[in-house]
C-alpha positions in Angstrom: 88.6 108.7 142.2 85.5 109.4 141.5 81.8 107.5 140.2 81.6 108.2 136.0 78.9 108.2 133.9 82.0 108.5 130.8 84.2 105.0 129.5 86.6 104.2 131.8 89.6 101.9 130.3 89.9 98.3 132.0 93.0 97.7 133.9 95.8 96.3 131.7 97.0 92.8 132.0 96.3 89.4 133.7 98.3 87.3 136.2 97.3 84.8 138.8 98.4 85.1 141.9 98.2 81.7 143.1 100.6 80.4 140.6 103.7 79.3 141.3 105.5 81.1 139.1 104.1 84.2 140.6 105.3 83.2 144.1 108.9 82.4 142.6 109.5 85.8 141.3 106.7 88.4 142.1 109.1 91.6 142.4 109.7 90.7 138.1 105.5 90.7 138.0 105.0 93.8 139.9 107.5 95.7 138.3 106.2 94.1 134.9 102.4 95.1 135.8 103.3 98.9 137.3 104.8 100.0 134.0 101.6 99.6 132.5 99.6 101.2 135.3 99.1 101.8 139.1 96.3 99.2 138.9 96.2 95.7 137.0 93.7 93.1 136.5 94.4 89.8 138.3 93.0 86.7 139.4 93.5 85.7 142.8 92.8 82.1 142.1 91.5 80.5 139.0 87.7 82.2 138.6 88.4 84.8 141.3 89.2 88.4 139.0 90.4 91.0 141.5 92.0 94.6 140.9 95.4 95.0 142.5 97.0 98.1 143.7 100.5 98.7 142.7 101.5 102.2 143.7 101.8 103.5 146.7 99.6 107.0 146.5 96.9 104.7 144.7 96.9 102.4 147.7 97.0 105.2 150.7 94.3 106.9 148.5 91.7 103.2 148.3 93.0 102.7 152.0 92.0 106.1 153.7 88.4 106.0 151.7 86.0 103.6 153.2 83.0 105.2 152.2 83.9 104.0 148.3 85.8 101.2 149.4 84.0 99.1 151.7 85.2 96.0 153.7 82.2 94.3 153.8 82.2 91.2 151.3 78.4 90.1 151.5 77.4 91.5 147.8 80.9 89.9 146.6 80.1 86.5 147.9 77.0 86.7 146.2 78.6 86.1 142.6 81.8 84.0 143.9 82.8 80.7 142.9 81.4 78.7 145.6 84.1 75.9 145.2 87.1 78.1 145.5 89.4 77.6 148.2 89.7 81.7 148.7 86.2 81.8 149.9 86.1 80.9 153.2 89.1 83.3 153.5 87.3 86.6 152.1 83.5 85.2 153.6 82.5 88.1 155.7 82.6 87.9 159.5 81.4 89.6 162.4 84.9 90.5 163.2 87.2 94.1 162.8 87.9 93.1 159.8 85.2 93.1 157.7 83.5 96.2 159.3 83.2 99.9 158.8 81.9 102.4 160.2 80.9 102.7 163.9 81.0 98.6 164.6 84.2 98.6 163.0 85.1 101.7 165.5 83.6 99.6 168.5 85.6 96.7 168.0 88.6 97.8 167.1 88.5 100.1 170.5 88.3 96.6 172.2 90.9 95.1 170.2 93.6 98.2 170.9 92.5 98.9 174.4 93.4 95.1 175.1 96.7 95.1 173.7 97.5 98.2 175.3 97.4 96.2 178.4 100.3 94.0 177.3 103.7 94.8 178.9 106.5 95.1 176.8 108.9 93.8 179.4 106.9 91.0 179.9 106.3 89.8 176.3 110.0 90.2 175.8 110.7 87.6 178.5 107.9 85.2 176.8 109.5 85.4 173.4 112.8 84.8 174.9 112.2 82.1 176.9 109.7 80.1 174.7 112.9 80.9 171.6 115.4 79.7 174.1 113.8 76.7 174.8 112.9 75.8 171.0 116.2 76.4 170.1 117.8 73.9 173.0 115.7 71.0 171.1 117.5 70.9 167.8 121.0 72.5 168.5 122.4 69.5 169.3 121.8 68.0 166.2 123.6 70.8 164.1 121.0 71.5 161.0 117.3 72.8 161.6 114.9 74.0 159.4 113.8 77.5 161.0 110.5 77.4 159.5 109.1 74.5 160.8 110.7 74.2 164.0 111.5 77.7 164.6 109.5 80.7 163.1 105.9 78.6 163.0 106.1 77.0 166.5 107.5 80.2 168.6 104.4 82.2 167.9 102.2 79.4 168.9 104.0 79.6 172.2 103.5 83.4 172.6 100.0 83.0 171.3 99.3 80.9 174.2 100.7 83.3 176.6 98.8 86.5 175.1 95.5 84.8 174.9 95.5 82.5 178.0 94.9 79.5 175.7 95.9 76.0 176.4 98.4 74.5 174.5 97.0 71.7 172.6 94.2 74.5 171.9 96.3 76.8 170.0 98.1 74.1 168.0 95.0 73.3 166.7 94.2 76.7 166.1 97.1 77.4 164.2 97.0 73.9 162.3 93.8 75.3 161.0 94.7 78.8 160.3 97.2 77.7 157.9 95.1 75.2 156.1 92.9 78.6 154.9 96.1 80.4 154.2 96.9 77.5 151.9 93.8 77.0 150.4 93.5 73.3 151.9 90.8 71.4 153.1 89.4 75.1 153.7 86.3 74.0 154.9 87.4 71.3 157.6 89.7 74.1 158.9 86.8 76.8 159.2 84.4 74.3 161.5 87.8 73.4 163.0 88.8 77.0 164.0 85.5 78.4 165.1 85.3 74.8 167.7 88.8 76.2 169.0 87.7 79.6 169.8 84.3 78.5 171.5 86.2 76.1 173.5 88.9 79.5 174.3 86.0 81.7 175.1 84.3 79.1 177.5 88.0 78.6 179.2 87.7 82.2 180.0 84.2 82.9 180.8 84.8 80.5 183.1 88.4 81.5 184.7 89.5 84.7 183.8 92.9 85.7 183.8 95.3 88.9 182.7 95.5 88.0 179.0 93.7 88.9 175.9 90.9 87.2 175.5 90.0 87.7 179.1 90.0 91.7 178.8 88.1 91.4 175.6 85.5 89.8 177.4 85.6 92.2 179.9 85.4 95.7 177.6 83.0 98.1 178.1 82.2 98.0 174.4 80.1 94.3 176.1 81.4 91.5 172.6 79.2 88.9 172.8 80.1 85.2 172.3 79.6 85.6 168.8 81.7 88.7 168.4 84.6 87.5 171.0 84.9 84.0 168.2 84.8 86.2 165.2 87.5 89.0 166.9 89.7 85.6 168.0 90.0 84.5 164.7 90.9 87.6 162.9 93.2 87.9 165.6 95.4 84.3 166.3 95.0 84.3 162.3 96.9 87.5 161.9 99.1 85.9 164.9 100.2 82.7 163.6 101.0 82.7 159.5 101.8 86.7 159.3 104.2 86.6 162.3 106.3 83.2 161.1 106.5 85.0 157.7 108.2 87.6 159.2 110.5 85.7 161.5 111.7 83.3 158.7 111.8 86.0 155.9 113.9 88.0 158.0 115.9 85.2 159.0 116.4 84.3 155.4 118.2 87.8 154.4 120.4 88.1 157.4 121.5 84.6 156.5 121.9 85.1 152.5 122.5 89.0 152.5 126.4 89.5 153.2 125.2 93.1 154.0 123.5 91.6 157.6 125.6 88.2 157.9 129.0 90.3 158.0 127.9 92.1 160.8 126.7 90.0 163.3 127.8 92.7 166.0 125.4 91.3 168.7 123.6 95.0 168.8 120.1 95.4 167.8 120.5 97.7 164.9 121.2 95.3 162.2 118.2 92.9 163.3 115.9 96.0 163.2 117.6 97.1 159.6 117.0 93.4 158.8 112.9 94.0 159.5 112.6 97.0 158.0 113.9 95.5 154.8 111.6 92.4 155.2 108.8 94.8 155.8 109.7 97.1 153.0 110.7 94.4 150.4 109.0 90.7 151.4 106.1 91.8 154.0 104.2 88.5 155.3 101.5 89.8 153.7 102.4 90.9 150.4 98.9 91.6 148.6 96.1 92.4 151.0 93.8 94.6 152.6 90.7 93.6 150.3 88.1 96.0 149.8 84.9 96.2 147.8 83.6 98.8 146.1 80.1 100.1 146.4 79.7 101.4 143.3 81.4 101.0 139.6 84.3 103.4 140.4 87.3 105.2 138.4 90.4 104.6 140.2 93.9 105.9 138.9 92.2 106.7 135.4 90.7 102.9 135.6 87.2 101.4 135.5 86.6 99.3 138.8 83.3 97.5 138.6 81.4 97.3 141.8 81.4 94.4 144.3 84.9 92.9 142.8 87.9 93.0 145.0 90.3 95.8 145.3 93.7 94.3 147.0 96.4 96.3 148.0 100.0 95.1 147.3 101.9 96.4 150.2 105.1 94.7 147.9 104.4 96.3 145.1 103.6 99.9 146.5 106.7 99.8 148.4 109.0 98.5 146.0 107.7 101.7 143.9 109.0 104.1 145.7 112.2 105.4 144.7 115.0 105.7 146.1 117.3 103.1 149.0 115.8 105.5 151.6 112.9 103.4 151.9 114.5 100.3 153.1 117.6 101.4 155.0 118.1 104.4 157.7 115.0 103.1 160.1 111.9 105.1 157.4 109.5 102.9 158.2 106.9 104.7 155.9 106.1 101.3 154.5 102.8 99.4 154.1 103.3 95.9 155.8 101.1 97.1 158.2 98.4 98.5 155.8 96.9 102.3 156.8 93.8 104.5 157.5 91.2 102.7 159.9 92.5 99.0 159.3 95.9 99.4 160.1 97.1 96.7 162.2 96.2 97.4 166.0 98.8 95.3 167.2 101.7 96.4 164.8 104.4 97.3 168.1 104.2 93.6 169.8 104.5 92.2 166.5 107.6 93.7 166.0 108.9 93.0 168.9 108.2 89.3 169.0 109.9 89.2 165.3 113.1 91.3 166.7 113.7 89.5 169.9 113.0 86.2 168.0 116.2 86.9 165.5 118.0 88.1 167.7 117.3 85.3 170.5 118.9 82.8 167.9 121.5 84.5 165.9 123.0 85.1 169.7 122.6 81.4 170.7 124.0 80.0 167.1 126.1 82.5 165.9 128.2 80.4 163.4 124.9 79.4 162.2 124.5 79.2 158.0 121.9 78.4 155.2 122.3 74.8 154.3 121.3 75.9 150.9 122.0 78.6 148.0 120.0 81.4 148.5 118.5 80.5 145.1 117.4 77.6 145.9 115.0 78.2 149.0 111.1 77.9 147.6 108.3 80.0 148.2 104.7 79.0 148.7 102.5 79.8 146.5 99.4 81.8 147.1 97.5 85.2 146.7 97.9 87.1 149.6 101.5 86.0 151.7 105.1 86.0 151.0 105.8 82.9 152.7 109.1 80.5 152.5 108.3 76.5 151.8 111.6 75.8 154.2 114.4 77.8 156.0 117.2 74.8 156.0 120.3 75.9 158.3 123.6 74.2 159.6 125.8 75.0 162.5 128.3 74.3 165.1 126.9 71.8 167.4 126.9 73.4 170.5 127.2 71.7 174.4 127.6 72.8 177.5 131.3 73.8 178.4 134.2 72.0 180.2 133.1 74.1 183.1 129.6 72.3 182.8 127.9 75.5 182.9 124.4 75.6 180.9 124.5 77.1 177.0 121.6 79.3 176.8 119.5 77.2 174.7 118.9 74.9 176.7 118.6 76.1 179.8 114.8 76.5 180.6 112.1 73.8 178.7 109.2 74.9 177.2 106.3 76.5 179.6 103.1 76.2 178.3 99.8 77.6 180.5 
């Protein structure tokens, strides 16, 4: 990977990301694109041409050079189609993830040294009790859909607890967050978001407390107002639509794969095989870490003009590598959490809300089923998430017993701060 003077050939091929075709069969694409080459020309969206990463040395090579691939998107945004919906997504901020560099070091020391400071034992008792309760209002009623009421609203809940934000706060923050993932109404949801973290930071300025945003205030590394919005976003963003992606796809194979729904043991092994899959296979975000680079580069035997996007396909690098070993047998040399100085700071209680989220519910609803083919759940369309449209499920309707004793979903209501 080096700057050339010499012709360099363009990347073969051409496929949009944001169709929906793409989103009902990407593996087939991937597979398609990487016989051709490591790299491949794509659009994001309509007018938004990107380079995407398809093998796994390419990406850990692009992710572990920032000096050639840069995170800051200011040069990009420049020449970008001002009326595409991916904009406000990729606009630079003044948060970790659009820095390099020392800033990038001094915010990110804030970010990890904060979640540091949450307890394990204690987030385990938050996911639990906020699943628990969730659960108690629809299994009555035998059929749910897992995505909406399920996978989306339980991180809210723990997002709330983590962060010290009001409840009504962090549904609109989430509300919000998903309209950019989705490419709706992306400017509404920008002013929205940014009104919902001043509000968060002036809650805690005001009344600190042990959660997240209260020890980012209080970090030696001094984030102004400014910084703490921008570090809140990046943050509850990666929070909210990431974390239900991994609940619900994980969900989904336990529920269609024989290989998980035969051996509903009640240990913890098969869930954590079940994430590793996910993570391996259908990572929340499938095609991401979006780099820059300063200069027309060769990557991978490939001209990469400057300035244009470089996106990483965590699916597609994994995927590549050969062999079962990479899904099975707890290797969890993966990419769902990206690598080099962007790796995802908050990678252990992210797994651990996923894992003690399935296995929360598959213990309170064991008989419980898809209320579908496999075949016939949708995907959501978009660039950069592997996202389910609906997680439809039937069960047993469950009660409490002759003895009148309490079922555990719904023994405890929702707690909000």
């Amino acid at each position: 990977m080096t700057n050339t003077d010499h012709p360099a050939p363009e990347c073969p091929a051409r496929v949009c990301l944001s169709d929906p075709s793409f989103a009902a069969d990407p593996h087939r694409v991937y597979a398609a694109l990487r016989e051709q080459a490591p790299v491949a020309r794509v659009d994001l969206a309509p007018g938004v041409p990107a380079t995407l990463v398809l093998d796994h040395r390419t990406a850990l090579s692009v992710l572990h050079d920032p000096a050639t691939f840069r995170k800051d998107s200011r040069r990009w945004l420049q020449h970008a189609p001002t009326d595409s919906p991916l904009v406000p997504m990729m606009s630079y901020r003044e948060n970790v993830l659009f820095q390099d560099g020392p800033e990038h070091e001094r915010l990110r020391q804030a970010i990890t040294d904060s979640f540091r400071r949450v307890d394990s034992i204690t987030l385990r008792g938050h996911v639990t009790e906020s699943a628990e309760a969730l659960i108690g209002e629809f299994a009555t009623s035998g059929r749910a859909d897992l995505l909406t009421q399920y996978a989306r609203r339980l991180p809210v809940l723990v997002l709330n607890r983590l962060f010290g934000s009001p409840a009504e706060l962090t549904d609109r923050m989430v509300t919000a967050i998903t309209a950019l993932w989705d490419g709706t109404d992306v400017e509404q949801a920008n002013d929205e978001l940014a009104r919902c973290m001043v509000e968060l930071i002036a809650v805690k300025r005001h009344a600190p407390a042990a959660d997240i945003t209260s020890w980012l205030l209080a970090h030696p590394a001094g984030l102004t107002d400014e910084e703490m919005l921008h570090q809140l976003i990046v943050l509850v963003g990666a929070g909210a639509e990431p974390m239900q992606n991994l609940i619900a796809n994980a969900l989904r194979l336990w529920l269609a794969d024989e290989r998980f729904a035969g051996d509903l043991s009640g240990g913890r092994l098969p869930v954590e095989d079940a994430l590793d899959e996910v993570l391996w296979q259908d990572p929340p975000l499938a095609n991401y870490a979006i780099t820059y680079p300063v200069d027309d580069v060769e990557l991978a035997g490939y001209h990469l003009p400057a300035d244009e996007p470089v996106v990483i396909s965590f699916a597609a690098a994994n995927t590549g590598l050969a062999g079962d070993f990479t899904r099975r047998d707890g290797n969890r040399a993966h990419l769902a959490w990206s690598a080099g100085d962007h790796m995802c700071p908050a990678r252990s209680p992210a797994r651990l809300i996923a894992s003690v989220a399935i296995e929360t519910i598959l213990d309170s609803l064991p008989d419980m089923e898809l209320a579908v083919p496999a075949v016939e759940l949708e995907w959501r369309p978009g660039p950069f998430h592997r996202a389910l449209r609906a997680l439809p499920v039937r069960f047993p309707i469950r009660d409490a017993d002759s003895h009148g004793d309490v079922t555990p979903w719904n023994s405890r209501p929702v707690r909000t701060p």
